[in-house]
C-alpha positions in Angstrom: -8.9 187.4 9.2 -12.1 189.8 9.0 -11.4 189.5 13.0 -7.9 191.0 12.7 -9.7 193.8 10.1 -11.8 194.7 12.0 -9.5 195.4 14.7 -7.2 197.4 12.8 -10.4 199.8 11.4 -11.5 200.2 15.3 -8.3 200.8 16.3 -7.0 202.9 13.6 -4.6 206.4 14.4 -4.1 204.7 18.3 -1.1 203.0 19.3 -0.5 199.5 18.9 -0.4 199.1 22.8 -3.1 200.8 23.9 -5.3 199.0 21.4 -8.9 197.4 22.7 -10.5 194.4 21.8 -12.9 195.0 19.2 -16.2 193.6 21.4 -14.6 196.7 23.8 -15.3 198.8 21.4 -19.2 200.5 20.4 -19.8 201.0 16.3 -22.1 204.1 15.4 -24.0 203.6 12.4 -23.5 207.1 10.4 -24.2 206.3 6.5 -23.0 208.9 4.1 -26.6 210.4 2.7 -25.0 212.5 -0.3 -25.5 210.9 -3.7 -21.9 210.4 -5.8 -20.3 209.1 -8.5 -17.5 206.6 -8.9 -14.5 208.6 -10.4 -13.3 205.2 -10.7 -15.3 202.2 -10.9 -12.5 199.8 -12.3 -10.6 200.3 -8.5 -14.1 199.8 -7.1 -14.4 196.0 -8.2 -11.0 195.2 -6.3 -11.5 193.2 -3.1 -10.9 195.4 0.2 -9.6 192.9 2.3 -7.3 192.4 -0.5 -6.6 195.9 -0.4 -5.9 196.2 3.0 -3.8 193.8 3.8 -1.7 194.6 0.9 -1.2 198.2 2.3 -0.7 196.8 5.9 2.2 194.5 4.9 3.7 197.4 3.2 3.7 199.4 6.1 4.9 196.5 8.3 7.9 196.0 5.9 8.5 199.6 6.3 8.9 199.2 9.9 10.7 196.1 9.7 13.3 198.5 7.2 13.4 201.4 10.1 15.0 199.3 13.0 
């Protein structure tokens, strides 16, 4: 599953066909430098894979609804 993740972050805003594998692809390290604060740190405990996936099935249901 972190696999299929990380595909979908490399690949993100590019068609589904025209996808690469994610060893195809080169990572940048760029680390935001600015100091912040959590507007909200009770979201911020939530699991992102969790997150994630939850959002891609919504979208793939809203596909699924469109054909």
């Amino acid at each position: 599953m972190p696999r299929q993740l990380e595909a979908f972050a490399m690949n993100y805003g590019v068609p589904m066909q025209r996808w690469l594998p994610t060893d195809a692809n080169t990572l940048v390290e760029d680390p935001f430098l600015r100091d912040f604060t959590l507007r909200y740190p009770k979201e911020a405990t939530l699991d992102p894979l969790a997150v994630v996936l939850r959002h891609v099935e919504r979208l793939l249901r809203a596909d699924g609804a469109a054909r």
